[in-house]
C-alpha positions as CSV (number, residue, x, y, z in Angstrom):
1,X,-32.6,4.1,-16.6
2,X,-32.7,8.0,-18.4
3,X,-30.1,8.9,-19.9
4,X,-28.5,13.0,-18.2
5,X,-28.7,15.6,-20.5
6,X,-26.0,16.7,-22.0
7,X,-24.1,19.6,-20.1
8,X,-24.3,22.2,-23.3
9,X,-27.9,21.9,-23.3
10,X,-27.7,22.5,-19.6
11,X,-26.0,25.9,-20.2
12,X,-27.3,26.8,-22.8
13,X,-30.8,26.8,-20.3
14,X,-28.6,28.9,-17.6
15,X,-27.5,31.4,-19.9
16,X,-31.0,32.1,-21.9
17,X,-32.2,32.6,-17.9
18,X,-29.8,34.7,-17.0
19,X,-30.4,36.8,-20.4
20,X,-33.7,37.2,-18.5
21,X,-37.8,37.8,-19.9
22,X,-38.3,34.1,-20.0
23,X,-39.8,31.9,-17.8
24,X,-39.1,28.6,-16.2
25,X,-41.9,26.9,-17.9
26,X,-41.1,28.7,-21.4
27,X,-37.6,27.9,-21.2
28,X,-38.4,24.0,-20.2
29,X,-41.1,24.3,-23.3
30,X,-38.1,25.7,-25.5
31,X,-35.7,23.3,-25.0
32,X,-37.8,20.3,-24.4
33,X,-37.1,19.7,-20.7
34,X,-39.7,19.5,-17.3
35,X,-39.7,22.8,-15.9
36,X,-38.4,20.7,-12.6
37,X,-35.1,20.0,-14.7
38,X,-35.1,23.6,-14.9
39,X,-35.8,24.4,-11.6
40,X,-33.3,21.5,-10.4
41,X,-30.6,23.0,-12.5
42,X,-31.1,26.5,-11.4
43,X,-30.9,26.0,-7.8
44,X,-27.2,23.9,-8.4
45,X,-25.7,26.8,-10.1
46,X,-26.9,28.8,-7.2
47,X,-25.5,26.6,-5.1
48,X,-22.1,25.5,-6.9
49,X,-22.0,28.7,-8.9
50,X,-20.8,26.1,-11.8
51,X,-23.4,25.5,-15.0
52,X,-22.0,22.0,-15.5
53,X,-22.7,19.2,-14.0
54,X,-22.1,18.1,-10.5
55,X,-19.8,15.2,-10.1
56,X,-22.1,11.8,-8.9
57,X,-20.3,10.5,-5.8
58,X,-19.1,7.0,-5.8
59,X,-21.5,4.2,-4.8
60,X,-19.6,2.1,-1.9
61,X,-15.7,1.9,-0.8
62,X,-13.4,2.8,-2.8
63,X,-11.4,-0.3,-3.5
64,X,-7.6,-0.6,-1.9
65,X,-6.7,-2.7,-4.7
66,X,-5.0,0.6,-6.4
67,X,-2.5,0.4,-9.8
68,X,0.7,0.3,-7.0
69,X,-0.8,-3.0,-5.4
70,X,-1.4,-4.5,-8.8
71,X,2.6,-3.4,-9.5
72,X,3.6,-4.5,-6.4
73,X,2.1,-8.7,-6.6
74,X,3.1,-8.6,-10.3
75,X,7.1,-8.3,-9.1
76,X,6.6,-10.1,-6.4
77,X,5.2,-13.3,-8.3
78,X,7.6,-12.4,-11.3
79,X,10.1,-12.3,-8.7
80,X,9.0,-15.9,-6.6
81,X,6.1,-17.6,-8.7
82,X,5.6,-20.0,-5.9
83,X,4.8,-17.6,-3.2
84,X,1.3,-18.4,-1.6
85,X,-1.7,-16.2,-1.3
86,X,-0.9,-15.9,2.7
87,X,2.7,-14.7,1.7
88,X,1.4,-12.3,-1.1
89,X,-0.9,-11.3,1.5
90,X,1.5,-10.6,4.0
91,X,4.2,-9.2,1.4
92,X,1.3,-6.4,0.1
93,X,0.8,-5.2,4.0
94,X,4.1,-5.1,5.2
95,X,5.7,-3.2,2.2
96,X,2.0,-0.9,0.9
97,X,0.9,-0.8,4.5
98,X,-2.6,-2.4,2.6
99,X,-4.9,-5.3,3.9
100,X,-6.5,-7.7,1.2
101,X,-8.1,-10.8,2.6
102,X,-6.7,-14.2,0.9
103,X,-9.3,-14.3,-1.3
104,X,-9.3,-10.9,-2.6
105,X,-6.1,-11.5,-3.3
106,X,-6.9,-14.2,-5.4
107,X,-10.1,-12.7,-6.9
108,X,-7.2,-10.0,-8.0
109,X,-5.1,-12.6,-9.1
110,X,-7.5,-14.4,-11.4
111,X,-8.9,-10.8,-13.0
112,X,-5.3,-9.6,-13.9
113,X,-4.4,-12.9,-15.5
114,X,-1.9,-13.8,-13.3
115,X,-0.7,-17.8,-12.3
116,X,1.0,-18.8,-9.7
117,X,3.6,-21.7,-10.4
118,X,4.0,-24.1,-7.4
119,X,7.6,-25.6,-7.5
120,X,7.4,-29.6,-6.2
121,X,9.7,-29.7,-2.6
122,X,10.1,-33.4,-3.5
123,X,10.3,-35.7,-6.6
124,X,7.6,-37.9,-7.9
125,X,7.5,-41.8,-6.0
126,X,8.6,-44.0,-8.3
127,X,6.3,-46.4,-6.6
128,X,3.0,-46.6,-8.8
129,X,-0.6,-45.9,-7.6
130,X,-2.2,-49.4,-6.6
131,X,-5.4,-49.8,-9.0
132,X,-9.0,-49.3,-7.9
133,X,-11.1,-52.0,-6.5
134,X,-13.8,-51.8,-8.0
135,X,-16.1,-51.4,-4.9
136,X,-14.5,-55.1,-3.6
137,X,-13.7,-55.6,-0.9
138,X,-10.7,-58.1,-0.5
139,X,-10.9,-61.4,0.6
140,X,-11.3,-65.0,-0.4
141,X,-14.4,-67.1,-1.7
């Protein structure tokens, strides 16, 4: 994908324009441009009135997963590392007011580095796993 040009090469177009006696198409063969750039450019400082750049808008949502909501889970699993991703989830929209599916939250979770530590309710059986079978079924031959 090209690369925009630089925004001092942009005014310095507009202002040897405005200086007047030159062309579009001498001015595009000055600077090494199309003489559409030139014409492009021209007709957004007419319209903004600024020589820079436009800002590009933002492809898609913008995300709700904001640096307070990172804060926020980060004391709340510092706070109770056991909490699960339905509490978290629940925690984030009573207190920010924001909605994050379970999995978002755990998508979030996972990019930030952060683990959750499930405490045991009960202790371990003391009564050992009975081995595999093998397949066999029990019986006598």
């Amino acid at each position: 994908m090209a690369r925009a040009f630089a925004d001092d090469l942009r005014c310095r177009i507009l202002l040897a324009y405005e200086r007047g006696g030159v062309s579009e198409r001498e001015l595009a063969e000055r600077f090494g441009v199309s003489r559409d750039y030139v014409k492009k450019i021209r007709k957004q400082q007419v319209q903004n009135g600024q020589k820079e750049r436009v800002p590009q808008s933002r492809y898609g949502p913008v995300s709700r997963v904001t640096a307070a909501v990172e804060q926020q889970v980060r004391a709340e699993i510092r706070r109770q590392p056991d909490l699960t991703l339905w509490e978290l989830q629940l925690g984030l929209q009573n207190r920010l007011g924001v909605s994050l599916s379970k999995s978002l939250v755990w998508l979030c979770l996972q990019r930030w580095g952060l683990r959750r530590k499930k405490n045991r309710s009960t202790r371990k059986s003391r009564i050992r796993k009975k081995p595999a079978s093998n397949g066999k079924r029990g019986g006598n031959k």
